[in-house]
C-alpha positions as CSV (number, residue, x, y, z in Angstrom):
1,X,12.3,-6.8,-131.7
2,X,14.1,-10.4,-131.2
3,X,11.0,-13.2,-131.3
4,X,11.6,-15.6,-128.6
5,X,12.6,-18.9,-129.4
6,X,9.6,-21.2,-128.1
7,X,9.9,-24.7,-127.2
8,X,8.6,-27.1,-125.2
9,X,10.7,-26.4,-121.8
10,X,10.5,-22.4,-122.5
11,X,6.8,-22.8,-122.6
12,X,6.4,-24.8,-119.2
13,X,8.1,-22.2,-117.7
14,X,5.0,-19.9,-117.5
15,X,2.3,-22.4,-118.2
16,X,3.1,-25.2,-117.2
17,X,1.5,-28.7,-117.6
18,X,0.1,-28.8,-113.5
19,X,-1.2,-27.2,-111.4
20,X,-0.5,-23.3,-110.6
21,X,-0.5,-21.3,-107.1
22,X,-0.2,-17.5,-107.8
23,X,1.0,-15.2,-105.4
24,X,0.3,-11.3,-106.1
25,X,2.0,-8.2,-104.8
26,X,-0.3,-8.6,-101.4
27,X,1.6,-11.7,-100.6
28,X,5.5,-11.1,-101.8
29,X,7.6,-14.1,-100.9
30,X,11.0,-12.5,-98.7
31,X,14.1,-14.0,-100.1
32,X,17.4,-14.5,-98.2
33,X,19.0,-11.8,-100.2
34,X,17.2,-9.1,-98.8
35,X,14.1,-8.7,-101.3
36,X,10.9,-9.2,-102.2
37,X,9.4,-11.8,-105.1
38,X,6.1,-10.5,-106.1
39,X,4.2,-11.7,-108.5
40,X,5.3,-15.4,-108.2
41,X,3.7,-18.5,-109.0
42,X,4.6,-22.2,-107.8
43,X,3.8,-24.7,-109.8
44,X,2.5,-28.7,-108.2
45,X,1.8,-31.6,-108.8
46,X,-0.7,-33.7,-106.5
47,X,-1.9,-37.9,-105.8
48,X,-4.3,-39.3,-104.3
49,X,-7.0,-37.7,-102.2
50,X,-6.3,-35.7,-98.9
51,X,-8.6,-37.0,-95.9
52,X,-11.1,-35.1,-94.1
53,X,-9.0,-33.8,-91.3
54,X,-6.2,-33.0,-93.7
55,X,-3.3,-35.2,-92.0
56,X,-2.4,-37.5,-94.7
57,X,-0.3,-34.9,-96.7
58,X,3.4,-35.9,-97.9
59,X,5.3,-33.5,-99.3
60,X,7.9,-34.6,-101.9
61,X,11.2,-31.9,-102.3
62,X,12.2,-32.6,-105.6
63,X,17.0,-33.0,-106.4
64,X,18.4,-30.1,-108.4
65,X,17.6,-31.2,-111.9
66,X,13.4,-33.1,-110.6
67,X,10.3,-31.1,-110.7
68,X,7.2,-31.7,-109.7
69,X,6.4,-34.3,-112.3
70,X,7.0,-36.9,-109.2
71,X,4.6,-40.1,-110.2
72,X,3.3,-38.8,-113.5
73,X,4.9,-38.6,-117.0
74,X,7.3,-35.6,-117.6
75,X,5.3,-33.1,-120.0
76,X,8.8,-32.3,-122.0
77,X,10.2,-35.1,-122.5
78,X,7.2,-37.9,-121.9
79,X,8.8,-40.3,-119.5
80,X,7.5,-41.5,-116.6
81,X,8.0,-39.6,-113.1
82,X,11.5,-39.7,-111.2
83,X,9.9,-41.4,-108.4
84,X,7.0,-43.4,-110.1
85,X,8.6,-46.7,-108.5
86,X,8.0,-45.5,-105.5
87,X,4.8,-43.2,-105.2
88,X,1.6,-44.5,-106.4
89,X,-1.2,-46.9,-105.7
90,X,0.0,-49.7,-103.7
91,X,3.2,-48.9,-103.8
92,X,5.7,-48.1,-100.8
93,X,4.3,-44.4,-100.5
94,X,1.1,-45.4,-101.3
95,X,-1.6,-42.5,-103.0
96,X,-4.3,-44.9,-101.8
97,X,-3.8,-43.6,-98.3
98,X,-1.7,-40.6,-98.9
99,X,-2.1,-37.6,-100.6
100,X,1.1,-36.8,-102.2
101,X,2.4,-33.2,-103.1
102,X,5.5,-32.0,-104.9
103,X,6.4,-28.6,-106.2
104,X,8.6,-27.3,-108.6
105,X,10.8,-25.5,-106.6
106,X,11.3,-21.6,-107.0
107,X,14.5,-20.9,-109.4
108,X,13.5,-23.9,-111.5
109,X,12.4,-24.1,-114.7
110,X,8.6,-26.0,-114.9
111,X,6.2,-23.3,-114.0
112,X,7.8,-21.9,-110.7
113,X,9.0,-18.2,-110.7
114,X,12.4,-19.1,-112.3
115,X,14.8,-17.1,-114.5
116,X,12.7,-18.2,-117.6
117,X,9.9,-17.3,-116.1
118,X,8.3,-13.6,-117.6
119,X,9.1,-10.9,-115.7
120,X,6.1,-9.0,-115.3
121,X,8.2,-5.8,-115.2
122,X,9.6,-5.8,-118.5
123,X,7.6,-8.6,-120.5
124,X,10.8,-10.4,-120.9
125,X,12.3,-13.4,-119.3
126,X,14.0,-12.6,-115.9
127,X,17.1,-14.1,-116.4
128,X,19.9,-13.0,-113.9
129,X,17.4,-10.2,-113.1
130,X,16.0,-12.4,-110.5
131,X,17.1,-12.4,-106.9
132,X,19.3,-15.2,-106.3
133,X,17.3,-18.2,-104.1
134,X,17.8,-20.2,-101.2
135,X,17.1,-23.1,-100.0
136,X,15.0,-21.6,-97.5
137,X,13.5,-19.5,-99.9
138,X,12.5,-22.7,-101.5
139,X,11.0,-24.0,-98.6
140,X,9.1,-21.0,-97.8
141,X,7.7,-20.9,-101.4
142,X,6.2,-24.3,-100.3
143,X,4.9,-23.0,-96.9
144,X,3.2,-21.1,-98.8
145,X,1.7,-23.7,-101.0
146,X,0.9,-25.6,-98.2
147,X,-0.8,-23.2,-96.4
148,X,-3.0,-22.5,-99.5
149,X,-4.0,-25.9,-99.8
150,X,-5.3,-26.0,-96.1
151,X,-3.0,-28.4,-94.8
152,X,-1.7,-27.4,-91.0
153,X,1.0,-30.0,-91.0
154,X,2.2,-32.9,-93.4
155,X,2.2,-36.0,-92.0
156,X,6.0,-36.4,-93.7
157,X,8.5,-34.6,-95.5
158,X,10.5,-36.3,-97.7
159,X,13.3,-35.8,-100.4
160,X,16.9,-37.0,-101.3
161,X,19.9,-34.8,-102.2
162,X,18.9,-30.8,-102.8
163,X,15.6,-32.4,-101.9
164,X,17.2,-33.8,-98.6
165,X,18.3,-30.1,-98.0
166,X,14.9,-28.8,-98.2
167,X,13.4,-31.4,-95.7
168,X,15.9,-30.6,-93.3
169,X,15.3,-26.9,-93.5
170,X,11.3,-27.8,-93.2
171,X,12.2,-29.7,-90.3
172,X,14.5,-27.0,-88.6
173,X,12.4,-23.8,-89.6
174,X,8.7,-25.2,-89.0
175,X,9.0,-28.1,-86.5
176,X,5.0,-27.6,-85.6
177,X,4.4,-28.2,-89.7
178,X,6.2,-31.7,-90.1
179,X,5.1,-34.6,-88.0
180,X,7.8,-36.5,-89.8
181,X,11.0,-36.3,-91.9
182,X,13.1,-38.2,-94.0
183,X,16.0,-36.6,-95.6
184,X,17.7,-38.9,-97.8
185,X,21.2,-38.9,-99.4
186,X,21.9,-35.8,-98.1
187,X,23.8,-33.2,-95.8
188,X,23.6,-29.9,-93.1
189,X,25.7,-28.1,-95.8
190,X,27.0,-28.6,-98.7
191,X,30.8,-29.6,-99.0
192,X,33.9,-27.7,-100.3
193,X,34.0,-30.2,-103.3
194,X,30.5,-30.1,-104.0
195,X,30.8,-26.5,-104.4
196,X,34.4,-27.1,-106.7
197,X,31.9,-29.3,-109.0
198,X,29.2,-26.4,-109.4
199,X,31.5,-24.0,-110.2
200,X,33.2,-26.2,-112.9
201,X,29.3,-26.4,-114.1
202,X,28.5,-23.0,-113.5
203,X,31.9,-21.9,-115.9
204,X,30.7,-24.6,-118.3
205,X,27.3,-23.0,-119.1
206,X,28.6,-18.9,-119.2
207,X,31.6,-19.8,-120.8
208,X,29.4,-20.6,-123.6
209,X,29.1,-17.9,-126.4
210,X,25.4,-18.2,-126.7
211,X,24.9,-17.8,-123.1
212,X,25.1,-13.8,-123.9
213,X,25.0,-12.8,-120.2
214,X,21.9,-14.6,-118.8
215,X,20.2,-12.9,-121.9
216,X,19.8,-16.1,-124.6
217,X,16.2,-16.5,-124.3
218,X,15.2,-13.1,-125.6
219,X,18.0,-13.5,-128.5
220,X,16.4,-17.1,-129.7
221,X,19.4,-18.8,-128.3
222,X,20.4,-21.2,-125.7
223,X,24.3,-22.4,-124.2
224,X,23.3,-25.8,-125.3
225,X,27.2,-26.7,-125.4
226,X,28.1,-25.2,-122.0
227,X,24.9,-27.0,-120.0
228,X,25.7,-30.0,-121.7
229,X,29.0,-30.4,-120.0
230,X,27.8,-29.4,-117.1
231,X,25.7,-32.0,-117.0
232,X,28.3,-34.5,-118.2
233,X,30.6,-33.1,-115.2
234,X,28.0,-33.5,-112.7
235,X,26.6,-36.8,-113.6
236,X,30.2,-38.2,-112.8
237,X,29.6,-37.4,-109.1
238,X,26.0,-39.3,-109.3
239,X,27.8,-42.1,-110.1
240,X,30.2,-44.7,-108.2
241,X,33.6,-45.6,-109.6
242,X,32.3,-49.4,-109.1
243,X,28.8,-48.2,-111.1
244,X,31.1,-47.2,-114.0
245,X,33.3,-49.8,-113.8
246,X,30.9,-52.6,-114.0
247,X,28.2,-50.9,-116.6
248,X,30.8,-49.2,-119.3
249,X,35.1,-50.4,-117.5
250,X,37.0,-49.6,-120.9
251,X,34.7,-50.9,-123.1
252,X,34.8,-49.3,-127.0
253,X,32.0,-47.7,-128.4
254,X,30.5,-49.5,-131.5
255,X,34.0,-50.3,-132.5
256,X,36.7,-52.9,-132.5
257,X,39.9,-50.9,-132.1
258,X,40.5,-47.0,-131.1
259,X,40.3,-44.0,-133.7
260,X,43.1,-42.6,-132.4
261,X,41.0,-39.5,-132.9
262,X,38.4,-37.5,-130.2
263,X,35.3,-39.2,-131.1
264,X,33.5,-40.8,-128.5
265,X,35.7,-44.2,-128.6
266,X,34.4,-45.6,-125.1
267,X,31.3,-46.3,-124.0
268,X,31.5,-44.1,-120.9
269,X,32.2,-40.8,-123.6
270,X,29.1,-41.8,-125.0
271,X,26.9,-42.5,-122.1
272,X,28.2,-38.9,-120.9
273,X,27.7,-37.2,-124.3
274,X,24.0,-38.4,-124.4
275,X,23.3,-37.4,-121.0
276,X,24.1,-33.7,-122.0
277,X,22.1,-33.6,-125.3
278,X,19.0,-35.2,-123.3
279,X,19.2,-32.8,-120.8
280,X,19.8,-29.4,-122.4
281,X,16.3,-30.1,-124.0
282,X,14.3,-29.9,-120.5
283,X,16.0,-27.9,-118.4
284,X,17.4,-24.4,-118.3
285,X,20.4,-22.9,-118.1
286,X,20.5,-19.8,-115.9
287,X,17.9,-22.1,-113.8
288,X,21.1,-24.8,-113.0
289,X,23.3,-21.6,-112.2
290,X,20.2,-20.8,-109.6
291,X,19.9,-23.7,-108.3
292,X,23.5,-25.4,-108.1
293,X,24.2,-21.6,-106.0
294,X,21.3,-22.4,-104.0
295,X,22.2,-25.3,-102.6
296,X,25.9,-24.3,-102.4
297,X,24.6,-21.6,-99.9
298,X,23.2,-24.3,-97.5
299,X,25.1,-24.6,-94.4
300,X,22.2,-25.4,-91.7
301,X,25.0,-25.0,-88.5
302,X,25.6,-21.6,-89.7
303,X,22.3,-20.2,-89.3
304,X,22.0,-21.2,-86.4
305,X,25.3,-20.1,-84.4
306,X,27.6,-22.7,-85.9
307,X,26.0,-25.3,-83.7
308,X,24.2,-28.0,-86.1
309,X,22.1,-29.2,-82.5
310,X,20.5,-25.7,-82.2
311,X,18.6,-25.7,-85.2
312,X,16.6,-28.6,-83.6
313,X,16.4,-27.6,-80.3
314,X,13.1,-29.0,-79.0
315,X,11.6,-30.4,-82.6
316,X,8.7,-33.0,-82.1
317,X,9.6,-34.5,-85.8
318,X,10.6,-37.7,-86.2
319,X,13.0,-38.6,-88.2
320,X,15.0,-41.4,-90.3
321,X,18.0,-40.5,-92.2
322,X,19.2,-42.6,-94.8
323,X,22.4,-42.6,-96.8
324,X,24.4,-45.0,-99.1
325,X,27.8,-46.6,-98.7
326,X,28.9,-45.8,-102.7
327,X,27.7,-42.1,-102.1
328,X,30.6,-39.4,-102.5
329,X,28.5,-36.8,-103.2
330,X,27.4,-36.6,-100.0
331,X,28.7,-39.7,-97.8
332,X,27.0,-41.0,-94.8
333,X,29.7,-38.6,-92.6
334,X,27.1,-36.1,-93.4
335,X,24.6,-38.1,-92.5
336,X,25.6,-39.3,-89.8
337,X,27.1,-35.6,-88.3
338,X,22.9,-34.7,-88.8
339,X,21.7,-37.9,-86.6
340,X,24.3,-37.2,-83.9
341,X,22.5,-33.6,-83.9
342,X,19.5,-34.9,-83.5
343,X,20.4,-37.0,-80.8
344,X,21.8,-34.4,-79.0
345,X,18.7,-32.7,-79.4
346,X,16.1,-35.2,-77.8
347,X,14.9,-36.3,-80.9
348,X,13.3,-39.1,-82.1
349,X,15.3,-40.4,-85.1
350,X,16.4,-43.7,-86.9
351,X,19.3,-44.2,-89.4
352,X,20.0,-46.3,-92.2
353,X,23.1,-46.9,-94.1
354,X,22.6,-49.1,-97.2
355,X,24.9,-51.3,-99.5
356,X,25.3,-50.4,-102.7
357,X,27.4,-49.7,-105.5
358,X,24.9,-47.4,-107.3
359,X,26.5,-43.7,-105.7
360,X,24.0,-40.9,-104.8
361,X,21.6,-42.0,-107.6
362,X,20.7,-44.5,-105.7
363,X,18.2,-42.7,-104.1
364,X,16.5,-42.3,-107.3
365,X,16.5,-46.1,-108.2
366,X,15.0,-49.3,-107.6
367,X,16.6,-50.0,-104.2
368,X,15.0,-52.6,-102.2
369,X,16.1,-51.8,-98.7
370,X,15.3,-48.2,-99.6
371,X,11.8,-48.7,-100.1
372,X,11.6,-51.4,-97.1
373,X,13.0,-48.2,-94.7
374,X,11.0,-45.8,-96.1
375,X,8.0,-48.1,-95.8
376,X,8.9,-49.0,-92.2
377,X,8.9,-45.7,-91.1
378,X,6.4,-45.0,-93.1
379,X,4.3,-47.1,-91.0
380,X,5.7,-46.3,-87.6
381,X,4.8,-42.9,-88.1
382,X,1.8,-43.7,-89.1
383,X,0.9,-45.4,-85.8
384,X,2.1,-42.8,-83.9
385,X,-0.3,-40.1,-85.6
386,X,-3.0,-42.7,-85.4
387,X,-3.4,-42.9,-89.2
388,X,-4.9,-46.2,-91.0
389,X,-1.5,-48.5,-91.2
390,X,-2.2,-51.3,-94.3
């Protein structure tokens, strides 16, 4: 017998650093693709305290490469939480008043049922073996979740890009659960190019020799190479040709003149490289072919007739969309096609387009007029639920 190959990332994948939810055969989560997921676990993170009548909840949706680890430090690689800027005490969502949840989502790789995770059937890793997930099975993982904790509905949902996906599915498949929404940086479906660039990823990572199939956990190995460039590849769309421009334009790497060789000679190569050698070490690879096919399958119109306005016929939610000028990952057109929707819809919803140059990260950095709309509606929902506004 092959030992497993244990570090840090494989390890999180069944116990992980947080909190644990597990589901047993009595309560199998139905998937999109016609089965059944039992056992599974989802794994959470929670801040601040929850208030007696349980209507303080926000629910975090974590992007395609987050986890849970939302405002605390990350357990693989020690650095502080992707949104620790903006969730915490006094801060715009503020765990003083709020009790803040995110989970890992299912398919992912820090202590959700993932491909890493141990199939309880053979005692290895599943692998490919698991079902391929949805976005809606994500979001029904977290129903689930939600519904353990006690909670009958979150006072806001709230997540940017694959994130932004789930809060919109939250929004359309449980109205009656989500007083409010904000989906951020994100679309109704994902776009023809957006699905190009997962395949070029997806290619990347099994065109790799030690990906063996799905199989390299249980051989010691891992397609370091192959995620690595997918990584590099999708980190390009993240980005704003302005971004690059002003942080790297041609500028030579720890050099005068070129090598005329295939070393990293510009800044950008580097930047790039180092992006995909940090990243292979906390994340796993059959978990990016999961999730990059996940959110490739979102197309919220479809599932509801073609007709985007039916799957919020009648919601109650509130809403604010944002989106950001530089974004061409998913520009505010998609934004904007969701609010029209909405509109159409009777709902009550806001929008805000911001100025930047930062591209789709920009959700996930310090953006001033980001954090004054989210606080804004923030607060005007709060009014309207009768909460304690600072």
């Amino acid at each position: 017998m092959v030992a497993l190959r244990v570090n840090k990332s494989h390890s999180e994948a069944d116990q992980p650093s947080s909190p644990v939810v597990r589901f047993e055969a009595d309560q199998p989560l139905k998937l999109d693709a016609g089965t059944l997921l039992s056992p599974f676990q989802v794994a959470y993170q929670t801040y601040g305290d929850l208030n007696a009548d349980k209507s303080n909840a926000i629910l975090v949706c974590h992007a395609l490469t987050g986890d849970q680890h939302v405002a605390s430090p990350n357990p693989v690689t020690g650095k502080p939480g992707w949104w620790q800027v903006l969730i915490g005490p006094g801060k715009v969502i503020d765990t003083d008043r709020f009790f803040v949840i995110c989970a890992n989502v299912i398919g992912g790789c820090l202590g959700s049922t993932g491909p890493a995770s141990t199939d309880p059937a053979t005692g290895k890793p599943y692998a490919l073996n698991l079902p391929v997930i949805t976005i809606r099975d994500m979001v029904r993982a977290q129903l689930m979740l939600i519904d353990h904790l006690g909670i009958d509905q979150l006072f806001c949902v709230i997540g940017g890009s694959m994130g932004g996906m789930q809060v919109l599915e939250w929004a359309s498949s449980y109205p009656e659960r989500v007083f409010s929404a904000l989906p951020i940086a994100t679309g109704a479906r994902h776009s023809s190019q957006n699905i190009a660039f997962h395949e070029v990823g997806r290619q990347s990572v099994m065109a790799d020799p030690e990906w063996l199939g799905g199989d390299y956990l249980v051989a010691g190995r891992r397609p370091e190479k192959g995620l690595a460039v997918a990584r590099m590849a999708a980190h390009i769309t993240y980005l704003s040709e302005a971004a690059l421009h002003r942080k790297f334009g041609r500028n030579l790497q720890d050099r005068d003149r070129p090598t005329f060789g295939f070393d990293a000679d510009f800044q950008i190569e580097s930047y790039l490289r180092h992006q995909g050698m940090t990243f292979v070490d906390r994340f796993d690879a059959n978990s990016y072919l999961y999730l990059t096919r996940a959110m490739d399958y979102f197309d919220l119109a479809a599932d509801h007739g073609g007709r985007l306005v039916e799957a919020f016929a009648g919601t109650k939610t509130r809403f604010c969309l944002v989106s950001f000028t530089s974004d061409w990952l998913f520009p505010t057109e998609e934004s904007r096609s969701v609010v029209h929707a909405l509109n159409a819809a009777g709902a009550s919803v806001s929008f805000v387009e911001i100025e930047t140059d930062r591209g789709h990260d920009a959700f996930l950095l310090d953006e001033p007029e980001l954090f004054a709309a989210i606080d804004g509606f923030l607060r005007s929902a709060a009014r309207a639920k009768g909460l304690a506004v600072r």
